[in-house]
Phi, psi and omega in degrees: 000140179298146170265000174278155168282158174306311185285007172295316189291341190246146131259109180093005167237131153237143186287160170323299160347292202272016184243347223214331198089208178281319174289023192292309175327298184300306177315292188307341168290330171307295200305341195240345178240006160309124173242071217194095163278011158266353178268340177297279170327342193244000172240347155264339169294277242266350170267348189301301188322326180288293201312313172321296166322300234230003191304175179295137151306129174252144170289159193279340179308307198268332164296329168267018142301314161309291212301302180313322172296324188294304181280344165249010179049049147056023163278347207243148152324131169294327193285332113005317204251342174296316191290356218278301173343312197103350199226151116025154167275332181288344178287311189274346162314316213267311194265342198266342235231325170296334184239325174287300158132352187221162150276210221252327180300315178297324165289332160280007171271319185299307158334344205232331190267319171298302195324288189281339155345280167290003167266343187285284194320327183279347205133321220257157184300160197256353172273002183268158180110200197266008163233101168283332180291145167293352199275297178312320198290312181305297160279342156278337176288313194314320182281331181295295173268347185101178175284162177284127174302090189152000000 
């Protein structure tokens, strides 16, 4: 068995197990004697809904580390947010990357890539905000989105 989580190896997929739980077996027995596709759906709302209610806790550490990506558009040192944080860059690499699900650099790219998205999307150049050159805009949509098609 891997010490990595299962969904590392997937990026942007999760398997039943891990979106359904413990009850993933039971769900899918729900799911399969429904007879109905709004009863299917109204037994994955109440169990999503349940899973939610119950969800893990974010240390308050990795929640004002968001808000700070967030509020700088993805601008700031990881190593900055560590000292801000009170924690190790590795410690905070270990917890943000364990409850978000990506690590903090990968989260400040998405951040820097939603930015210029919506300045693409309003008129405006996607190089404009707190990286003014194109080139991080250039690399960060390519790693984000892939290369462009053709």
């Amino acid at each position: 068995m891997s010490a990595r989580p299962s969904w590392s190896a997937r990026p942007g997929r999760a398997d039943h197990g891990e979106l359904w739980g413990r009850e993933a077996g039971r769900t899918q027995e729900r799911l399969r004697r429904a007879g109905s596709w709004e009863e299917r759906f109204a037994i994955a709302e109440s169990v999503l809904a349940r899973r939610y209610e119950a969800g893990r806790r974010v240390d308050p550490e990795v929640a004002f580390v968001w808000e700070r990506l967030v509020t700088h558009r993805g601008g700031v040192a990881v190593e900055r947010l560590a000292a801000e944080a009170g924690w190790s860059r590795k410690r905070l690499w270990s917890r943000f990357r364990s409850q978000v699900g990506i690590g903090p650099k990968r989260a400040a790219r998405l951040v820097r890539f939603d930015e210029a998205a919506h300045r693409l999307a309003a008129g405006r150049s996607p190089a404009q905000g707190p990286r003014r050159s194109a080139t991080p805009i250039s690399r960060t949509s390519t790693g984000t989105s892939g290369p462009s098609p053709g």
